[in-house]
Backbone as JSON Lines, residues from 0, in Angstrom:
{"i":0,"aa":"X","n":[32.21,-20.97,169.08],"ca":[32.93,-20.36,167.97],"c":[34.42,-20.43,168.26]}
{"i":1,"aa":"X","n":[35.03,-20.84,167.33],"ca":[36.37,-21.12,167.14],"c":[37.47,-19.75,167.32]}
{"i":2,"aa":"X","n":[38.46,-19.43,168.18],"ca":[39.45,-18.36,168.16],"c":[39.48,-17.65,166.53]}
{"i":3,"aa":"X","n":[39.28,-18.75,165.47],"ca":[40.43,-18.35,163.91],"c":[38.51,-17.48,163.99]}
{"i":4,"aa":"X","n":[37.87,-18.15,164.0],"ca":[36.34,-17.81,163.38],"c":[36.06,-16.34,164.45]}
{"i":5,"aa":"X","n":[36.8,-15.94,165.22],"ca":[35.92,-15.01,166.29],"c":[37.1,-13.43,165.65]}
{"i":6,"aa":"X","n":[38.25,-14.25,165.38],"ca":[38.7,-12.92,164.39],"c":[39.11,-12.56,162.84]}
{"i":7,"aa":"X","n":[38.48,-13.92,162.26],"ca":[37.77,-13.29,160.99],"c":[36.56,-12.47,161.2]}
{"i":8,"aa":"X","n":[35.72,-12.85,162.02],"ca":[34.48,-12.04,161.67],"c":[34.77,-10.86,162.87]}
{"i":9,"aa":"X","n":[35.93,-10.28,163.51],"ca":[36.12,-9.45,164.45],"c":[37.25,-8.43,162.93]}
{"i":10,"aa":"X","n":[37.92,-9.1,162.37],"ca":[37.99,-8.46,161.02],"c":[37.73,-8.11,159.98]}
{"i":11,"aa":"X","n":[36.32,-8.64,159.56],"ca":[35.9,-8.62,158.78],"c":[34.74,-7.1,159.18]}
{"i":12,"aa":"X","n":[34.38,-7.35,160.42],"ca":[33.53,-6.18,161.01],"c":[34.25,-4.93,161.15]}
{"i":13,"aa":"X","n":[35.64,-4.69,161.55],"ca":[36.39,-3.22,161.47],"c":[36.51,-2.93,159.68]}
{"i":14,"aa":"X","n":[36.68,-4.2,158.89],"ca":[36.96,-3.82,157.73],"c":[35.62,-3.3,156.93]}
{"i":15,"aa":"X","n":[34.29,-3.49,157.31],"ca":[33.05,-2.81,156.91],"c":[32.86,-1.47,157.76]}
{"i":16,"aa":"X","n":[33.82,-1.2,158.59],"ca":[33.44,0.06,159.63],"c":[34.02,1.03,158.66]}
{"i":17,"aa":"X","n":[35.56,1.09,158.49],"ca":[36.43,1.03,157.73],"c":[35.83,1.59,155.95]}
{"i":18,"aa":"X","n":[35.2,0.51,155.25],"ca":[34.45,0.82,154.32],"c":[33.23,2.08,154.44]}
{"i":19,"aa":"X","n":[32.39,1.9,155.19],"ca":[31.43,2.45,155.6],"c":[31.44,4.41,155.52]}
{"i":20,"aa":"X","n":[32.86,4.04,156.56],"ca":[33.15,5.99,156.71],"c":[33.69,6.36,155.04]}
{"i":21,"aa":"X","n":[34.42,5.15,154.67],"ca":[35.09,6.21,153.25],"c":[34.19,5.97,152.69]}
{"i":22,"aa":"X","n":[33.59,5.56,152.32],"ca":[32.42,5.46,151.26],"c":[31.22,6.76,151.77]}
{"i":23,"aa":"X","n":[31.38,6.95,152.96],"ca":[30.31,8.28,153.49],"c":[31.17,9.44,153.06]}
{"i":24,"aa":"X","n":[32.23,9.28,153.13],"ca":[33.31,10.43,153.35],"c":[33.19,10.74,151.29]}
{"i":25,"aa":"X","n":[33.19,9.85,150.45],"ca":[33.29,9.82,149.53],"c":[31.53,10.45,148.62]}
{"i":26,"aa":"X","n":[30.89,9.97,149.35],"ca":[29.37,10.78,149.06],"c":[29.47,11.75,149.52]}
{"i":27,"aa":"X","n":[29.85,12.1,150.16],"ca":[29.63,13.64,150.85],"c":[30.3,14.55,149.87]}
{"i":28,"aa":"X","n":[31.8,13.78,149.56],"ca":[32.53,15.39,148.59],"c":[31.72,14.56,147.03]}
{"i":29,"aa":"X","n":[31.27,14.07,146.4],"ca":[30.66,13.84,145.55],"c":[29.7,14.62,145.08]}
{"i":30,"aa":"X","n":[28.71,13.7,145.93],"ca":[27.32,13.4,145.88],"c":[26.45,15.0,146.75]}
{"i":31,"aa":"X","n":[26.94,15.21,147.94],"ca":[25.97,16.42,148.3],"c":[27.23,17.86,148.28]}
{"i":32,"aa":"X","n":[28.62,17.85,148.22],"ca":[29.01,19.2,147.55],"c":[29.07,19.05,146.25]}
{"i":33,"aa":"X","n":[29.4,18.57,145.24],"ca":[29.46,18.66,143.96],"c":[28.21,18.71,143.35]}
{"i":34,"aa":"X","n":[27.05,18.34,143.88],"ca":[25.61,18.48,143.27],"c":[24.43,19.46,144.02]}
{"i":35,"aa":"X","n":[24.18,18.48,145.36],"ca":[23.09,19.45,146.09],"c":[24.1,20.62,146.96]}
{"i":36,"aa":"X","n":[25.16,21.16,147.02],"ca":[25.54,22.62,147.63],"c":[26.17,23.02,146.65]}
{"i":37,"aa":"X","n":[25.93,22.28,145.25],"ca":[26.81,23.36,144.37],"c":[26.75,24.88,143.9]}
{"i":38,"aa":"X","n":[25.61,25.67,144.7],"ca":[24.81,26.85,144.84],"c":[25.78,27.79,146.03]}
{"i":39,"aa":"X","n":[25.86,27.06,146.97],"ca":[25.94,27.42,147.91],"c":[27.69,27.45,148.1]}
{"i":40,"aa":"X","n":[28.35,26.72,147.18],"ca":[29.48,26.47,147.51],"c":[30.04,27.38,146.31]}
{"i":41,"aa":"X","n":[29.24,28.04,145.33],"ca":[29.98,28.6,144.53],"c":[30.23,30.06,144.72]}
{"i":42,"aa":"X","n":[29.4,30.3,145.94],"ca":[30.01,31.82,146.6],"c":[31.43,31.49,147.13]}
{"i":43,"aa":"X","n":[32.33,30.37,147.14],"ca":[33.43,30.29,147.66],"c":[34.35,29.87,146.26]}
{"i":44,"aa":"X","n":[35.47,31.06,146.27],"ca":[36.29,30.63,145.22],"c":[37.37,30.03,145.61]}
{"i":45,"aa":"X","n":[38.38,29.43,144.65],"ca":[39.4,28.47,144.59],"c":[40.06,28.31,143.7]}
{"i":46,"aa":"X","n":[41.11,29.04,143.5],"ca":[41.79,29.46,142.75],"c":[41.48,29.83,141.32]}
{"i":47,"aa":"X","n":[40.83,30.51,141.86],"ca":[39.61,30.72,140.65],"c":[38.59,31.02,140.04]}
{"i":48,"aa":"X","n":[38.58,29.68,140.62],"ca":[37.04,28.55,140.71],"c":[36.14,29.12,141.4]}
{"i":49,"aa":"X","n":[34.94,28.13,140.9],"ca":[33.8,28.75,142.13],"c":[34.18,26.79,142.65]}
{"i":50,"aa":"X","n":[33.86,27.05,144.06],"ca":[34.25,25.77,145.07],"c":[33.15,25.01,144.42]}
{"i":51,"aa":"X","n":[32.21,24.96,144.57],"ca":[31.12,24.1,143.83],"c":[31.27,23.44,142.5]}
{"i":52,"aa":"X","n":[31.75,23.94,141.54],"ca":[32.27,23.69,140.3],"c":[33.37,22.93,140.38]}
{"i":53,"aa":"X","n":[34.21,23.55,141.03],"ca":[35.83,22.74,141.67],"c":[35.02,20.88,142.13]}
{"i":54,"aa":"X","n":[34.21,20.96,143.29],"ca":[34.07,19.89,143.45],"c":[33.73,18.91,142.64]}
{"i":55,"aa":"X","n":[32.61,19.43,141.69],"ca":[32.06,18.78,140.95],"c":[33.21,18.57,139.2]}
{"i":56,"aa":"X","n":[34.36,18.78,139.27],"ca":[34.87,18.23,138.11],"c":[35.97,17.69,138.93]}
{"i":57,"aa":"X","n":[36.74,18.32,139.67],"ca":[37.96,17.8,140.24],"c":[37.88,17.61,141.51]}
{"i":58,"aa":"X","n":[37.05,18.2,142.19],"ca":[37.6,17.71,143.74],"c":[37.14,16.13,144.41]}
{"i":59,"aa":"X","n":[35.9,16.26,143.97],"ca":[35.59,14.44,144.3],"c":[36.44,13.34,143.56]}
{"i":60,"aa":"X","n":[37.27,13.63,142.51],"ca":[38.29,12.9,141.91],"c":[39.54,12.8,142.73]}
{"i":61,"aa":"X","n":[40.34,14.18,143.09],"ca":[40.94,13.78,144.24],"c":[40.86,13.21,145.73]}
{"i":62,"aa":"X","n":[39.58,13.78,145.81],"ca":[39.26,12.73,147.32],"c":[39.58,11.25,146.86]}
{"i":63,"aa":"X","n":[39.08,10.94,145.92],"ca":[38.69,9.56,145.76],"c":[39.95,9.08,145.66]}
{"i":64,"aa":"X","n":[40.48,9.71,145.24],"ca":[42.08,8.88,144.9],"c":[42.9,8.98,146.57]}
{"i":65,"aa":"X","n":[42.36,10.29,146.85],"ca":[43.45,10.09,148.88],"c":[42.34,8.93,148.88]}
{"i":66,"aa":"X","n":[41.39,8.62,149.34],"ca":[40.68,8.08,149.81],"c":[41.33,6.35,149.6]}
{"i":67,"aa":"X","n":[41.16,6.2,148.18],"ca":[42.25,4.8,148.18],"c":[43.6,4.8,148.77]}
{"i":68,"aa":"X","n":[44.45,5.76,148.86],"ca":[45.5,5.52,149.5],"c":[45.1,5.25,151.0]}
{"i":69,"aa":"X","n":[44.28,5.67,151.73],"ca":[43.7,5.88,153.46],"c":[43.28,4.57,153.7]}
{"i":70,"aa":"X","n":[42.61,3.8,152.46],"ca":[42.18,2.6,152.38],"c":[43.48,1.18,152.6]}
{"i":71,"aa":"X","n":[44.23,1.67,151.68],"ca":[45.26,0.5,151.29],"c":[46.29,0.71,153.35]}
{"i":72,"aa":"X","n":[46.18,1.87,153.34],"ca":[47.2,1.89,154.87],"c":[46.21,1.39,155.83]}
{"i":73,"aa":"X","n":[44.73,1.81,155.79],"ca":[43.74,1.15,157.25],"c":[43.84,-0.49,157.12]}
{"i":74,"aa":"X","n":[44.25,-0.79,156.04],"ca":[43.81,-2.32,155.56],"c":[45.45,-2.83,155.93]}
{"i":75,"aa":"X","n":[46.43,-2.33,156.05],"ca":[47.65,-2.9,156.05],"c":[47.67,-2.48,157.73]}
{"i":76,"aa":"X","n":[47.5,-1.88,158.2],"ca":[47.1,-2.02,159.83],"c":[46.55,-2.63,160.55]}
{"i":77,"aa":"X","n":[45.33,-2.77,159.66],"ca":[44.55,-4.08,159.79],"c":[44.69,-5.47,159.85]}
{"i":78,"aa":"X","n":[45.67,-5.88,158.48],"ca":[46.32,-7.05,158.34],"c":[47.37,-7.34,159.53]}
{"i":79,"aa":"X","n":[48.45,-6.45,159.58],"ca":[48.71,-6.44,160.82],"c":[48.76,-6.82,162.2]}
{"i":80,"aa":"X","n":[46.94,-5.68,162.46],"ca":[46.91,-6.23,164.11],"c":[46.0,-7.79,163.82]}
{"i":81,"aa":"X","n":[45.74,-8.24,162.78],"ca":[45.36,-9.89,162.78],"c":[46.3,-10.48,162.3]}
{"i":82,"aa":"X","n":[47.37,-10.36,162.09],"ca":[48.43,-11.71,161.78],"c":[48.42,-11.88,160.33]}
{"i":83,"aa":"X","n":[47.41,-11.18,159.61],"ca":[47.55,-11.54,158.03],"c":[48.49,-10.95,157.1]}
{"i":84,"aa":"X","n":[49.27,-9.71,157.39],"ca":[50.06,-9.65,156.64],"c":[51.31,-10.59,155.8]}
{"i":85,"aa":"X","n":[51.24,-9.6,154.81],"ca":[52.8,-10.95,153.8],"c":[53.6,-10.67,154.35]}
């Protein structure tokens, strides 16, 4: 295997590691607080709110949006430590 070929696929593998956690990180405030602890999370208020409710209209919306910004900087670090940046 070729040097160029041993760190594409040595980048291509941090960049699915990379994917992997935000996309877990992104089910989690979704998928199991905004739905399955939304019981449990609504004994906790927030400015307001019951936390459960919070998650489930707005808070998995803001994750998602830090979450792309966390994305665009791991990926420009990334580019980076392989030479691909513009």
């Amino acid at each position: 295997m070729s040097d160029k070929q041993s760190n594409a696929s040595a980048y291509w593998k941090e960049n699915l590691k990379y994917l992997t956690i935000l996309l877990l990180i992104w089910f989690l405030v979704s998928f199991v607080f905004g739905i399955l602890m939304v019981n449990q999370l609504n004994t906790i208020k927030l400015g307001g709110f019951k936390l459960g409710f919070w998650f489930a209209q707005q808070g998995s919306i803001y994750v998602f949006v830090v979450l792309i910004f966390v994305y665009i900087r791991l990926m420009n670090k990334l580019d980076k430590k392989y030479g691909l940046d513009e």
